[in-house]
Rosetta silent file (secondary structure, phi, psi, omega in degrees, C-alpha in Angstrom):
SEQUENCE: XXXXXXXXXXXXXXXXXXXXXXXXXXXXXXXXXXXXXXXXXXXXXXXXXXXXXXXXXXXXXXXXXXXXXXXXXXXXXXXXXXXXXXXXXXXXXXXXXXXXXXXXXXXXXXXXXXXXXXXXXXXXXXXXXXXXXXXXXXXXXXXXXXXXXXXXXXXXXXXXXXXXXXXXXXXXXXXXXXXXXXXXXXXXXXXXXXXXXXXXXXXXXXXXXXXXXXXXXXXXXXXXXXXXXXXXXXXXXXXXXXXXXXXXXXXXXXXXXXXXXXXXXXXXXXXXXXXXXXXXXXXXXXXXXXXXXXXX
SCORE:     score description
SCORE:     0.000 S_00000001
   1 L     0.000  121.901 -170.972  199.508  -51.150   99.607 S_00000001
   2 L   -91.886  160.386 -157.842  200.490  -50.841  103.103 S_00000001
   3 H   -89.032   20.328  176.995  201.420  -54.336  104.890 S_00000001
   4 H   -85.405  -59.605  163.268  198.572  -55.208  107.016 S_00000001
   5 H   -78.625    0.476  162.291  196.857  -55.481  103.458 S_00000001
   6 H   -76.534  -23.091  165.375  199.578  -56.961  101.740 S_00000001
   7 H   -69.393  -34.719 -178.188  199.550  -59.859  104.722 S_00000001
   8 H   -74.103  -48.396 -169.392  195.463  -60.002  104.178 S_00000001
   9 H   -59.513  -46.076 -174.421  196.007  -60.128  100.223 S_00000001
  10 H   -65.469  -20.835  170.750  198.339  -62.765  100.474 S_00000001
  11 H   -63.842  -37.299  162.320  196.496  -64.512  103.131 S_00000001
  12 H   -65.329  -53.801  149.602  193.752  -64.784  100.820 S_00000001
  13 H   -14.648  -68.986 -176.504  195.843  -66.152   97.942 S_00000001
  14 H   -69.119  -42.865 -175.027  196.744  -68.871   99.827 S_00000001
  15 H   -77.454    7.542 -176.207  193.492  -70.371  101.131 S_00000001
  16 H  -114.065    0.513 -164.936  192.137  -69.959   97.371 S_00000001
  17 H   -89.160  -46.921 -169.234  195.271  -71.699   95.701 S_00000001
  18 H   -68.760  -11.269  173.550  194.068  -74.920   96.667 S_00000001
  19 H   -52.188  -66.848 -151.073  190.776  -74.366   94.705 S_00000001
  20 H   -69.934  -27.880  174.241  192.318  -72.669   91.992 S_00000001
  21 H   -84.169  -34.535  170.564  195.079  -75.830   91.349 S_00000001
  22 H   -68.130  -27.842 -169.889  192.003  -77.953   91.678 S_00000001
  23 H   -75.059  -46.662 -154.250  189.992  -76.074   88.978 S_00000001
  24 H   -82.671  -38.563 -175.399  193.212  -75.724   86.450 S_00000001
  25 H   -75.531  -95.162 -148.550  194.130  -80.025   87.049 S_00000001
  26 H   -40.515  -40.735 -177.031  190.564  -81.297   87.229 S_00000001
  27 H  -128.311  -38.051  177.004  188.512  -79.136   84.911 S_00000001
  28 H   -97.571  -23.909  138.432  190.180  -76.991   82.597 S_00000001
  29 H   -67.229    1.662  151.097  192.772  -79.331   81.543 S_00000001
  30 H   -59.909  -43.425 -154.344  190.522  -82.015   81.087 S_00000001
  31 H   -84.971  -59.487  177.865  188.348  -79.812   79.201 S_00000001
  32 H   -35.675  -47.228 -173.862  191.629  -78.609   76.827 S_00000001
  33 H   -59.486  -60.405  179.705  192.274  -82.188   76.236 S_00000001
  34 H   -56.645  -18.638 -146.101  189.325  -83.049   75.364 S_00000001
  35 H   -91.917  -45.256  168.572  188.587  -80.313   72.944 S_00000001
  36 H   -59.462  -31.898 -154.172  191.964  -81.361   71.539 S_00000001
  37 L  -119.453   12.812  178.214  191.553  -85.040   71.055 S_00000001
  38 L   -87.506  -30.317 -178.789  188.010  -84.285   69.594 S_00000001
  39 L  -105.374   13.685  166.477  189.781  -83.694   66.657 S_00000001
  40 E  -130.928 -166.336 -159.859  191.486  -86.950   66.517 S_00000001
  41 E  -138.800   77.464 -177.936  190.652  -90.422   65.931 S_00000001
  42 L   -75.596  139.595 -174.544  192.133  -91.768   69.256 S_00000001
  43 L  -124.976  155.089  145.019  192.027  -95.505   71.024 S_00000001
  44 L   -29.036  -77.723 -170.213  192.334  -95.837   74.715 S_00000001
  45 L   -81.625   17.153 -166.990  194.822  -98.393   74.366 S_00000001
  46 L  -149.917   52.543 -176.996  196.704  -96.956   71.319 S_00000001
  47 L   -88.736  -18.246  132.256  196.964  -93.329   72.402 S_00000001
  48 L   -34.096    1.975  149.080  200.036  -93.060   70.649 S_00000001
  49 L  -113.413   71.683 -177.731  198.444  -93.454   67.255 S_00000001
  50 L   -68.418  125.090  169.086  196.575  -90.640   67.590 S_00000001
  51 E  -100.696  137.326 -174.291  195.419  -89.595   63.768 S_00000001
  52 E   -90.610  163.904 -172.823  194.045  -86.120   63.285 S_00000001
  53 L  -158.780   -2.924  156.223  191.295  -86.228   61.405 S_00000001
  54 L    98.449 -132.955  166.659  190.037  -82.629   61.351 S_00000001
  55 L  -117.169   48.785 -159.361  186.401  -82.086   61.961 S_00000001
  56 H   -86.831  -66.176  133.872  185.332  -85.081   60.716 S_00000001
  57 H    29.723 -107.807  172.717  184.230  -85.943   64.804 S_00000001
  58 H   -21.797  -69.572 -166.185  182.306  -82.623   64.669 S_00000001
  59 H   -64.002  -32.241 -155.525  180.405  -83.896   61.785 S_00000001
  60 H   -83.034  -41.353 -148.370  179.679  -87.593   62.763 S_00000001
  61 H   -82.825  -59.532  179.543  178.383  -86.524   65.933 S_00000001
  62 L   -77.789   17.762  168.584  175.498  -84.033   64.145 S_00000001
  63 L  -114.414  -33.397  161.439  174.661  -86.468   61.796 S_00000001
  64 L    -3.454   59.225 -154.956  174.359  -89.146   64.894 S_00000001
  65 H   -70.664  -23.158  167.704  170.844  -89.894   65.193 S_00000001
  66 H   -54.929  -31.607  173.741  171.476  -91.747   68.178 S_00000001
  67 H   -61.162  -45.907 -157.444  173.391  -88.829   69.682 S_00000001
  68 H   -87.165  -26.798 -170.422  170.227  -86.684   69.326 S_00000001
  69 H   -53.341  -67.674 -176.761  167.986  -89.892   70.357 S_00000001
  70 H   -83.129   -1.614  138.415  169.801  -89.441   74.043 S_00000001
  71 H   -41.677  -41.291 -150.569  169.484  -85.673   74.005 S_00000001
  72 H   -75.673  -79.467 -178.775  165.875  -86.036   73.112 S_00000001
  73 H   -16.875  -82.022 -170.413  165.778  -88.921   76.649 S_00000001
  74 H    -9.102  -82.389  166.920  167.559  -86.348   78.525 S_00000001
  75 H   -35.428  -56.301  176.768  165.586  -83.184   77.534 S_00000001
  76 H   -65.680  -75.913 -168.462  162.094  -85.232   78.532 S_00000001
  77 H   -33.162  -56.814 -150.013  163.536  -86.760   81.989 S_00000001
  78 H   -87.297   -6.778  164.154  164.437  -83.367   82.985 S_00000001
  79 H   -45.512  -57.308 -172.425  161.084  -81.340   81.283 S_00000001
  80 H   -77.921  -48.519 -171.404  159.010  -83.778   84.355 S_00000001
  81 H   -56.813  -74.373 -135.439  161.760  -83.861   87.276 S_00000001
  82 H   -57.859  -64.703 -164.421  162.039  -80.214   87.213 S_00000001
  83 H   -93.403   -5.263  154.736  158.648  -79.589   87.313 S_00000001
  84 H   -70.435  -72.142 -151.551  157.376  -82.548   90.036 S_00000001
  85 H   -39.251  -65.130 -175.145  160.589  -82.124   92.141 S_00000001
  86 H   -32.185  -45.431 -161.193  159.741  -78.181   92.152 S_00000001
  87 H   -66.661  -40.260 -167.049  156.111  -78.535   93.017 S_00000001
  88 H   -89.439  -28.239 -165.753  156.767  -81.126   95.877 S_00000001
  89 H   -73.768  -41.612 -152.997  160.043  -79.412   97.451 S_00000001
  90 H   -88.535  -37.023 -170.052  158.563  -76.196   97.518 S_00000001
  91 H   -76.707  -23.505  163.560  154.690  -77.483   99.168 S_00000001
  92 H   -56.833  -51.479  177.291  156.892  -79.708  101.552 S_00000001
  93 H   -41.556  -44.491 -158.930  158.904  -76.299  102.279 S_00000001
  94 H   -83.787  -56.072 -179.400  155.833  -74.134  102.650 S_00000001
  95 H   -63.728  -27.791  174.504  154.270  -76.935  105.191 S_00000001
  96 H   -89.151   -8.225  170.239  157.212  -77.468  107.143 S_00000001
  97 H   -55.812  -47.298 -144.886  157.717  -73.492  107.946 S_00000001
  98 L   -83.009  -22.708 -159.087  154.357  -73.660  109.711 S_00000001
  99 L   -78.853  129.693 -178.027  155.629  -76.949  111.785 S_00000001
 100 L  -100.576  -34.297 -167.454  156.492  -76.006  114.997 S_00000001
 101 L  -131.925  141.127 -178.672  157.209  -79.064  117.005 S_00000001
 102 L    63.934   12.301  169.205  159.180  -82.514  115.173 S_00000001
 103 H   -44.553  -42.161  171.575  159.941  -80.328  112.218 S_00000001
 104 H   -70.327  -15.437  175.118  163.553  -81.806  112.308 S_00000001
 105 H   -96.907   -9.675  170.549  162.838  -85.294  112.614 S_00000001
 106 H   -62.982  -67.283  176.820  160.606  -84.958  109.604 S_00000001
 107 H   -24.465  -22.431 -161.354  163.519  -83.045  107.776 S_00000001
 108 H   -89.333  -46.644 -140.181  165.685  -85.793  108.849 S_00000001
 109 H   -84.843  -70.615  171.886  163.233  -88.570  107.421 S_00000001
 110 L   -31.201  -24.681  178.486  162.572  -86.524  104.151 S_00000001
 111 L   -80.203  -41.380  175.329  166.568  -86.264  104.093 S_00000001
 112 L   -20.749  -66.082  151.794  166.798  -90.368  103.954 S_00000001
 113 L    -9.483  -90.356 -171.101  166.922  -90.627  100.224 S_00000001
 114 L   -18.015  -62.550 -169.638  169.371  -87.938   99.775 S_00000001
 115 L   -98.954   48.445  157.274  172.299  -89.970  101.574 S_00000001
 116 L  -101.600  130.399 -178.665  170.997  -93.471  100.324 S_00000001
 117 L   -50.695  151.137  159.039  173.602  -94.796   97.633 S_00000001
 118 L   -54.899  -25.996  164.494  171.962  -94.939   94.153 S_00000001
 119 H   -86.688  -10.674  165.952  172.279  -98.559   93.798 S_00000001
 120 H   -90.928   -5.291  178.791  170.198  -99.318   96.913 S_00000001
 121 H   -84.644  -53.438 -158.073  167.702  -96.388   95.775 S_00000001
 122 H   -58.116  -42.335  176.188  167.605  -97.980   92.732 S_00000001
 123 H   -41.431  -58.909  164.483  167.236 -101.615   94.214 S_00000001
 124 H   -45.275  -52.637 -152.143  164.280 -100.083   96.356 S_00000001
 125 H   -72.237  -71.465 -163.597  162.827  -98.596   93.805 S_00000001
 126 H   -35.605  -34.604  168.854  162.737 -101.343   91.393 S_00000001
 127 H   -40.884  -63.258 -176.353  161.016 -103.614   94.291 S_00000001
 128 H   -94.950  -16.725  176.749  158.327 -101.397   94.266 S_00000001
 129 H   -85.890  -17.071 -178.689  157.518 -100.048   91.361 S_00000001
 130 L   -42.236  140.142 -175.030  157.917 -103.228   89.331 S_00000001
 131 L   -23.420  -31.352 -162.530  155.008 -105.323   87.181 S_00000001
 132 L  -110.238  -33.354  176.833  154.844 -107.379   90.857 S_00000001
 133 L   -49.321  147.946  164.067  155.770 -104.142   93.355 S_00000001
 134 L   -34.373  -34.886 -171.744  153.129 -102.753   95.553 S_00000001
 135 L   -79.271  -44.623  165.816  152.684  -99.725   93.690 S_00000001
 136 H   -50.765  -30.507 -166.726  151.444 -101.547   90.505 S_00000001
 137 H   -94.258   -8.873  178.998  149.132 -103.749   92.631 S_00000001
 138 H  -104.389  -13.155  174.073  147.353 -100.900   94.051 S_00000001
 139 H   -57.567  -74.645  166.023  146.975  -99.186   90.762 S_00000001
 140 H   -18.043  -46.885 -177.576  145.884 -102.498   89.622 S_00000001
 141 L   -90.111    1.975 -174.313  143.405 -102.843   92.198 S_00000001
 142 L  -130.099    4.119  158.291  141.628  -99.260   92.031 S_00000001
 143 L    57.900   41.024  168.812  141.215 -100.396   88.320 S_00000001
 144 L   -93.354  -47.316 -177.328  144.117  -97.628   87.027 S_00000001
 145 L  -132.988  155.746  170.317  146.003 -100.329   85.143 S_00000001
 146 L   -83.996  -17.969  169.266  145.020 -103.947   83.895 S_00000001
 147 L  -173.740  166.294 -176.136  148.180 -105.457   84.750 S_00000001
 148 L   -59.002  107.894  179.159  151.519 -105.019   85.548 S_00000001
 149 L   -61.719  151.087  161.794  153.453 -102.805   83.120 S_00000001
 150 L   -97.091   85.645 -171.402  157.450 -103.556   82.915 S_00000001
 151 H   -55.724  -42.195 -150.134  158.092  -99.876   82.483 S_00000001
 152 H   -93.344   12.691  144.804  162.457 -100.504   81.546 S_00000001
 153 H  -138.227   46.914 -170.837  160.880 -102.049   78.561 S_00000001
 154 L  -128.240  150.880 -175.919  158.262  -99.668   77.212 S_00000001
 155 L   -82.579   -7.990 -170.636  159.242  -97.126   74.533 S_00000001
 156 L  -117.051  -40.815 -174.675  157.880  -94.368   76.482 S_00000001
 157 H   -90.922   -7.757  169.956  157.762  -94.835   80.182 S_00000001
 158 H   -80.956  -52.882  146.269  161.399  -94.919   81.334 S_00000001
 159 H    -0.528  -70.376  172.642  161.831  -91.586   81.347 S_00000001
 160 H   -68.891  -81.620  149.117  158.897  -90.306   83.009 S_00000001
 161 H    -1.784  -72.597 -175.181  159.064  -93.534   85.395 S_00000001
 162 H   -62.479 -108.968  178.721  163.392  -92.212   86.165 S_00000001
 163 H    17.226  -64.071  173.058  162.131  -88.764   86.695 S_00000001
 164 H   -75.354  -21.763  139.763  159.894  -89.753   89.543 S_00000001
 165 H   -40.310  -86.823 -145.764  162.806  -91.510   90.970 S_00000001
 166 H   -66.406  -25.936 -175.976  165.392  -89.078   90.753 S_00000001
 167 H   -88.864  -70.625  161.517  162.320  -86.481   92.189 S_00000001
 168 H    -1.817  -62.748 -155.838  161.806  -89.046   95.371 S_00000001
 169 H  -100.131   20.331  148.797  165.801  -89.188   95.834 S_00000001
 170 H  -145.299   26.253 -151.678  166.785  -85.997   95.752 S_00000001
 171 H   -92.026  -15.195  162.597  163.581  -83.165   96.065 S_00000001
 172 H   -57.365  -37.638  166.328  164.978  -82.933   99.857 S_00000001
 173 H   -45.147  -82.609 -178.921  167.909  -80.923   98.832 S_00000001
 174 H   -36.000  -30.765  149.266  165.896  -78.653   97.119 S_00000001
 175 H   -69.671  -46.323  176.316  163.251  -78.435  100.534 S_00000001
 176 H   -61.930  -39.642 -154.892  166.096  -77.425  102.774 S_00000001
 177 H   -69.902  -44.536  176.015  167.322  -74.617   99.675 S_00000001
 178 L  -122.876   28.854  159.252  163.709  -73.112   99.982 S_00000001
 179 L  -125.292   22.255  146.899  162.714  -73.396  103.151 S_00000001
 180 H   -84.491  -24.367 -170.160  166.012  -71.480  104.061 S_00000001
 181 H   -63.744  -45.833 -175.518  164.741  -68.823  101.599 S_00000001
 182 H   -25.240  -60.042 -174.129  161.443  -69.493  103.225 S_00000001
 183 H   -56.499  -35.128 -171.005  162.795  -68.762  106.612 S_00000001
 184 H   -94.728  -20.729  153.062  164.719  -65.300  105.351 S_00000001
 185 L    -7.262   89.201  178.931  161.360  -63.904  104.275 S_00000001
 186 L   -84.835  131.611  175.999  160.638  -60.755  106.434 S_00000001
 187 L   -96.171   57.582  138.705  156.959  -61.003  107.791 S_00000001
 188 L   -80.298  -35.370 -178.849  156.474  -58.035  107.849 S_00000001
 189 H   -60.906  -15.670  140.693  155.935  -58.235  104.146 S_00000001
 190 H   -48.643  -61.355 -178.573  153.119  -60.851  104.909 S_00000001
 191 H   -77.462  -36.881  169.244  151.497  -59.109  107.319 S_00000001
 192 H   -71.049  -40.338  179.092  151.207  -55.174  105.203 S_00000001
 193 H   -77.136    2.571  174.207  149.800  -57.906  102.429 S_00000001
 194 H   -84.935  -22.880  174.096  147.163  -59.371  104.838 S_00000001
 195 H   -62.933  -40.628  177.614  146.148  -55.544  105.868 S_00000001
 196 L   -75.903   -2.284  164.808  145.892  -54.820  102.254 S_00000001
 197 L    88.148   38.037 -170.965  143.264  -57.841  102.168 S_00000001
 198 L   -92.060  165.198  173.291  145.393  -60.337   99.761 S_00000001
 199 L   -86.351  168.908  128.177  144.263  -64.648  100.095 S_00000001
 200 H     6.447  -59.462 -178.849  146.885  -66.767  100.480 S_00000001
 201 H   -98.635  -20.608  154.006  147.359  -67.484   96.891 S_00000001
 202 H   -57.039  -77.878 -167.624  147.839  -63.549   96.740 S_00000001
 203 H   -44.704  -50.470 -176.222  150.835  -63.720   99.176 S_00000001
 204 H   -45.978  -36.796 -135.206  151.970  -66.742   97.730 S_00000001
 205 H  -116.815  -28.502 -165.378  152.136  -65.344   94.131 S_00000001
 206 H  -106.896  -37.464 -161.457  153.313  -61.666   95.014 S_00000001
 207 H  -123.539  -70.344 -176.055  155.672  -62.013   97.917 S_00000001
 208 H   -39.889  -48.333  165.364  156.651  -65.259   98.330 S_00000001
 209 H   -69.478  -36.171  166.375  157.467  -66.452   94.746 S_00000001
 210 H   -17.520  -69.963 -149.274  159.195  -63.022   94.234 S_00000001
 211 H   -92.152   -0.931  166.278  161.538  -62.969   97.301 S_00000001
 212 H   -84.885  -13.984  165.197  162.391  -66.866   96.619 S_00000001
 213 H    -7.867  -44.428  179.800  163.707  -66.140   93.219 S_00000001
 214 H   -80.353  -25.741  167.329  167.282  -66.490   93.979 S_00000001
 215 H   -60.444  -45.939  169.859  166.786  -70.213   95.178 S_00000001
 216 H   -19.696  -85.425 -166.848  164.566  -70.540   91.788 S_00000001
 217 H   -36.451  -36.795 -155.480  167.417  -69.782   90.076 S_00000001
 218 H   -79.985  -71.112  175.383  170.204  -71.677   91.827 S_00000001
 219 H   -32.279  -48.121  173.939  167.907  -75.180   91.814 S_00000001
 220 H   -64.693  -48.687  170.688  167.138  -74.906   88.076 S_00000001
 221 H   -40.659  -62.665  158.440  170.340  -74.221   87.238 S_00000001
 222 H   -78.705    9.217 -171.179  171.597  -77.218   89.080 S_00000001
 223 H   -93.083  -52.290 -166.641  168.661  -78.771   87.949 S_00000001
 224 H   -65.062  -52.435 -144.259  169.663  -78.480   84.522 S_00000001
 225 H   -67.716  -38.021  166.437  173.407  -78.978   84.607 S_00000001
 226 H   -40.493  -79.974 -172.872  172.870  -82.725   86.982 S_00000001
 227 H   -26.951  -75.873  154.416  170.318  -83.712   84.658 S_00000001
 228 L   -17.092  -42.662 -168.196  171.998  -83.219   81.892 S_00000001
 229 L  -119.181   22.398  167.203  174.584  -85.636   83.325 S_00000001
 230 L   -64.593  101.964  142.304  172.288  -88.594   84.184 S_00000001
 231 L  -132.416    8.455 -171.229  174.294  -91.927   84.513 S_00000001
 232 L   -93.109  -70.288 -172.101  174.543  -93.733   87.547 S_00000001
 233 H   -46.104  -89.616  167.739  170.737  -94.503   87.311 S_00000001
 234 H     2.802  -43.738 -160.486  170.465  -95.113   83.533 S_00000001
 235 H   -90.164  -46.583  163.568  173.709  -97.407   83.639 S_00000001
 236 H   -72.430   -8.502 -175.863  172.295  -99.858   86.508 S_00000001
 237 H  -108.920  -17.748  159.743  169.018 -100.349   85.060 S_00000001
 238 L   -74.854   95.613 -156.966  170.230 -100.255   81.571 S_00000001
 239 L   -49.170  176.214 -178.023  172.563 -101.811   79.217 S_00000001
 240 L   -86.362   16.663  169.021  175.073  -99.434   77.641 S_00000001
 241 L   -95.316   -4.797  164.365  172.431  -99.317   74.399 S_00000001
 242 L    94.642   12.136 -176.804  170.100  -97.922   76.718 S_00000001
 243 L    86.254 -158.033 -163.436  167.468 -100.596   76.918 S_00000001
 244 H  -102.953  135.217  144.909  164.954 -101.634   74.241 S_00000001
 245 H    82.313   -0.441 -175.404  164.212  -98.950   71.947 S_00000001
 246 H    52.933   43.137 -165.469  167.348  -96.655   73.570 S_00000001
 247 L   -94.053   13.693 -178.889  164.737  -95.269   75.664 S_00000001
 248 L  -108.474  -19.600 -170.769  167.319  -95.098   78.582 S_00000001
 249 L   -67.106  147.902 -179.371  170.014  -93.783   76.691 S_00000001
 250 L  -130.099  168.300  162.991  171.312  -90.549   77.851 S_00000001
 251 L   -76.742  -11.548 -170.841  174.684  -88.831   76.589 S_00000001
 252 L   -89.368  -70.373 -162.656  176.913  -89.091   79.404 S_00000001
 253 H   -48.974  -32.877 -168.516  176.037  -92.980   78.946 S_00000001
 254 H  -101.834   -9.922 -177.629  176.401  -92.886   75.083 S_00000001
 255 H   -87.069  -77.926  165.967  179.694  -91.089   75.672 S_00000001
 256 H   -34.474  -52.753  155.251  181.096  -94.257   78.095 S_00000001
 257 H   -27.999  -64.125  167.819  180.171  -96.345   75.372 S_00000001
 258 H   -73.506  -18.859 -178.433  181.994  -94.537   72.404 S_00000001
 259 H  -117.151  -19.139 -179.929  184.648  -94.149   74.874 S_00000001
 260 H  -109.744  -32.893 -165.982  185.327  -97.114   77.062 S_00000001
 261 H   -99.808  -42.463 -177.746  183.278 -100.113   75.419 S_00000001
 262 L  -118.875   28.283  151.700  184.331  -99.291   72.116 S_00000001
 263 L    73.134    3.606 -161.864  187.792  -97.610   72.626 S_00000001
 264 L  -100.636  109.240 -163.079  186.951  -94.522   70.432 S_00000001
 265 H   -88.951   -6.277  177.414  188.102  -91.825   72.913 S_00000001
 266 H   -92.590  -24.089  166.419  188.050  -88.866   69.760 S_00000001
 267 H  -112.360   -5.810  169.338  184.847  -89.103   69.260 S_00000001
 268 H   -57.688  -24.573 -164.534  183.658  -89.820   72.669 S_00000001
 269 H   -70.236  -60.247 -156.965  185.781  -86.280   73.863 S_00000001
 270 H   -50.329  -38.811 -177.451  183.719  -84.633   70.719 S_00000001
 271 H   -39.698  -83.077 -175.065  180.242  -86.277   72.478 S_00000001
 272 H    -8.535  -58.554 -175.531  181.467  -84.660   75.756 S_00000001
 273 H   -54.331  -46.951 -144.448  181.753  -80.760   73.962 S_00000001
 274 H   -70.630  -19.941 -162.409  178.649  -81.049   72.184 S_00000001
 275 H   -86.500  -51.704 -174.397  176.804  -82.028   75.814 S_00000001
 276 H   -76.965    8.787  162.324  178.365  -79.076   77.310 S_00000001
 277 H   -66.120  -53.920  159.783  177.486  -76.945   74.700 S_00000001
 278 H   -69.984  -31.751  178.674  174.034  -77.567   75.065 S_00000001
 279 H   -67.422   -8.224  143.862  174.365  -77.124   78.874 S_00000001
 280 H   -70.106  -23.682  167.642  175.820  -73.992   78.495 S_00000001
 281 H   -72.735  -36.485  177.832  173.017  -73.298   75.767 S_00000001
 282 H   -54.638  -42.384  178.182  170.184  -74.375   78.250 S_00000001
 283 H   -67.987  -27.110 -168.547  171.779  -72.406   81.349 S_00000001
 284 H  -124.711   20.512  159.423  171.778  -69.235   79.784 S_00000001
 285 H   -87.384  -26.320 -161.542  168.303  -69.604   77.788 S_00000001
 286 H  -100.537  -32.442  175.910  166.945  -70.089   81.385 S_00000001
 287 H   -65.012  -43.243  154.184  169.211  -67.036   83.000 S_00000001
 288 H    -4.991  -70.415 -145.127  167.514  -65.356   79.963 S_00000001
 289 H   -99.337   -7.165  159.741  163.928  -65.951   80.840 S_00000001
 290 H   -75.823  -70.752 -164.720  164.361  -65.118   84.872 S_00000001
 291 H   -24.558  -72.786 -178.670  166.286  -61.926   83.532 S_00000001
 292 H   -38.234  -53.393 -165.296  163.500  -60.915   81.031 S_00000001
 293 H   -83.468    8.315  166.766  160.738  -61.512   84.048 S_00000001
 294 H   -95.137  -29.027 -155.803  162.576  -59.147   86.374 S_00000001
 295 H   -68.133  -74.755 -177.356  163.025  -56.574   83.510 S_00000001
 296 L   -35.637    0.000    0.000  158.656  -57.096   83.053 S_00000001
């Protein structure tokens, strides 16, 4: 290696070292530790009596019905966000390419959420959607509901209910993501399918979902792995049992519990693997099924 590239290699080296000492502190020795202390029967305040205890942990946690109870939560919230937040980012996306003039102060307005803290989102939210909120009273009044449901105590409806939050406060990200793919389109590929005589709903289906594909991926992905890791909401509107009926509980939440409210930090670490086990099982069932439909 002659030294014009041994000055470029090293130059590189260095502006990636600060990464690479963040990845090795932050995440993979966190992640050793935990893996390690998964196997013991650990206190916060007593981590010097650590007891090993083998894979007894391991065991507790997959007999846990409670465990699977905020898997279950999880799995549902993100089964609806995923597929409102998709529907609305991408028809907002599609409508604001065609906008020619105030496109940016919409973008801007549609961006509002995004940097609003989660406890004033939440605050908001609760205002309106609540048994007394606006949104109930117009249901109410168009003779959708007979009175005002308290959704944060129904066995069913918090879920669905967070999900349309979480698609409100963040489906803007996910509008800028494809209406840059939007933007990188070439139309000429629009224009040979309007000569070949395709609708709309042709173009849409053949060229458009096609060449957005890599955005697909990259939202869902991050769709899944966030989701997965729902607690900020869940924790202000909930107790750390998750509400009546644990219909709030999530695992990240049920983790904080077993590890901070009740001091047991060996099996909270073991909570931790098993959630990123399924999020590594989810992530690559879903790289799977894009994979498969390029293959097709």
């Amino acid at each position: 290696m002659n030294p014009q590239k041994r000055r470029e290699a090293m130059t590189g080296y260095l502006f990636s070292l600060p990464w690479v000492v963040f990845f090795l502190v932050f995440l993979t020795y966190p992640l050793l530790l935990a893996f390690k202390m998964s196997f013991q029967n650990i206190s916060v305040t007593q981590a010097n009596k650590a007891e090993f205890v083998g894979f007894g942990n391991w065991v507790a946690v997959v007999q846990d019905s409670l465990f699977w109870k905020a898997t279950f939560n999880v799995v549902y919230n993100q089964a609806i966000f995923i597929a409102v937040v998709f529907v609305v980012s991408l028809g907002l996306a599609l409508l604001l390419k065609e906008i020619t003039k105030g496109g940016a102060l919409i973008r801007t307005m549609y961006f509002l959420p995004v940097i609003t803290s989660v406890a004033v989102s939440i605050i908001v939210f609760n205002m309106l959607s609540g048994p007394s909120g606006p949104i109930q009273q117009i249901l109410i009044s168009l003779g959708i509901l007979d009175k005002g449901v308290d959704w944060a105590f129904s066995k069913w409806w918090a879920m669905p209910v967070l999900a349309l939050f979480n698609s409100w406060k963040w489906f803007a990200i996910q509008m800028i993501i494809f209406l840059g793919g939007l933007l990188s389109i070439n139309p000429e590929l629009y224009e040979a399918a309007e000569v070949d005589g395709a609708s709309w709903w042709n173009r849409f289906c053949n060229v458009t979902l096609p060449m957005l594909k890599p955005q697909i991926v990259f939202v869902t992905t991050m769709n899944i792995i966030n989701g997965m890791q729902m607690f900020s909401e869940v924790f202000m509107m909930f107790n750390l049992e998750g509400g009546p009926y644990h219909s709030g509980l999530t695992p990240v939440l049920y983790l904080y519990k077993k590890g901070f409210n009740e001091m047991n930090m060996g099996y909270a670490s073991t909570v931790g693997i098993f959630l990123m086990l399924i999020i590594v099982f989810l992530t690559t069932v879903q790289w799977k099924l894009f994979n498969r439909k390029e293959t097709n």
